[in-house]
N, C-alpha and C positions, 0 to 999 in steps of 0.2 A: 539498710541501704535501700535509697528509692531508684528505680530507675527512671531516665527522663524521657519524656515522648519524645519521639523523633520531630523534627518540625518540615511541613512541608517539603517535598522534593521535587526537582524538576524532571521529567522523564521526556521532554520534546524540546528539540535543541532545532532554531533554525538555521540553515545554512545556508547561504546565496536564497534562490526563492521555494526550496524544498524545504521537509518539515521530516525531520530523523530521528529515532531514538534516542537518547541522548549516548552518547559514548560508545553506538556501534555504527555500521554499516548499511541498518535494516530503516527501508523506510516509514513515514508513519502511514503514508498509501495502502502500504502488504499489510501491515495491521488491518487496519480501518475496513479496507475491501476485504478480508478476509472475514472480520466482524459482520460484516454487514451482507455476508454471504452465509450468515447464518454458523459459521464453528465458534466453536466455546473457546474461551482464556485458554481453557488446559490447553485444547487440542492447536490453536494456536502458538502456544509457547512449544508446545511440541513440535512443531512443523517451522519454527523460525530457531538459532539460538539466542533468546531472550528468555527472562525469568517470567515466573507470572506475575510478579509485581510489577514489571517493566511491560505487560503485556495491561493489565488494569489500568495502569499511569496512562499508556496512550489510549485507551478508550474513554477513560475518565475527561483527558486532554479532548478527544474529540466532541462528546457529549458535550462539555462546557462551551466547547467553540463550533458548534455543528454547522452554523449558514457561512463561516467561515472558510473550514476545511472543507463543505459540501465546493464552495466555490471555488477554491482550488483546483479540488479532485475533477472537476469540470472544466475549467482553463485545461487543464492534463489530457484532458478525454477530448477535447476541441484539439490541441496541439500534434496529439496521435491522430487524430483523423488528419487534418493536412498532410500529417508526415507519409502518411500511408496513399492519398490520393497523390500528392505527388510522385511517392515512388511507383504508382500504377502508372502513370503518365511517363514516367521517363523509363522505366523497362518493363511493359507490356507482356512481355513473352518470360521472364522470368517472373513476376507475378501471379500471371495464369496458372505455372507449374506452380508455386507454391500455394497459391491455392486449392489447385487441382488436388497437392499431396495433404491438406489439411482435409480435403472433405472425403479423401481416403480412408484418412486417420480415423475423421471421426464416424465414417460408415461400419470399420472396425470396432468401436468400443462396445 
């Protein structure tokens, strides 16, 4: 009995204008940015519930499409900064505390 290779799979499903793993929750962002913050597959798949095949597939996906995703993940990174200079403009005083309490935090680590 032979067995048959499996034939390509899809592992990046898009949805509206995000880019998801296929059949969960988890974006292909937290991959990628995680990738590219330097953790391995394992430890990746370890820290998401995703296989490490499913973890492979979206960096394989990104690789292949890199000035693509790169430009997404930059529309994303442009979209948060407005979101956040706006919310400094419209509550000022609540702002300052959370940043106050962020640079607490990280005086802490």
């Amino acid at each position: 009995m032979t067995i048959a290779p499996k034939i390509a799979k899809q592992y990046i499903e898009q949805r509206g204008e995000g880019y998801w793993i296929e059949g969960t929750r988890i974006s292909l962002d937290s991959v990628v940015y995680a990738f590219l913050n330097g953790e391995s597959p394992e430890s990746i798949a370890q820290n998401f519930p995703l296989s490490l095949e499913q973890v492979y597939g979206a960096i394989t996906f990104y690789l292949a499409n890199r000035e693509l995703i790169d430009g997404y993940l930059k529309a994303g990174e442009q979209e948060f900064e407005k979101l956040q200079e706006s919310f400094r403009q419209n509550n000022p005083l609540l702002y300052q505390k959370l940043k106050a309490a962020k640079l607490n935090k990280q005086s802490q680590a």
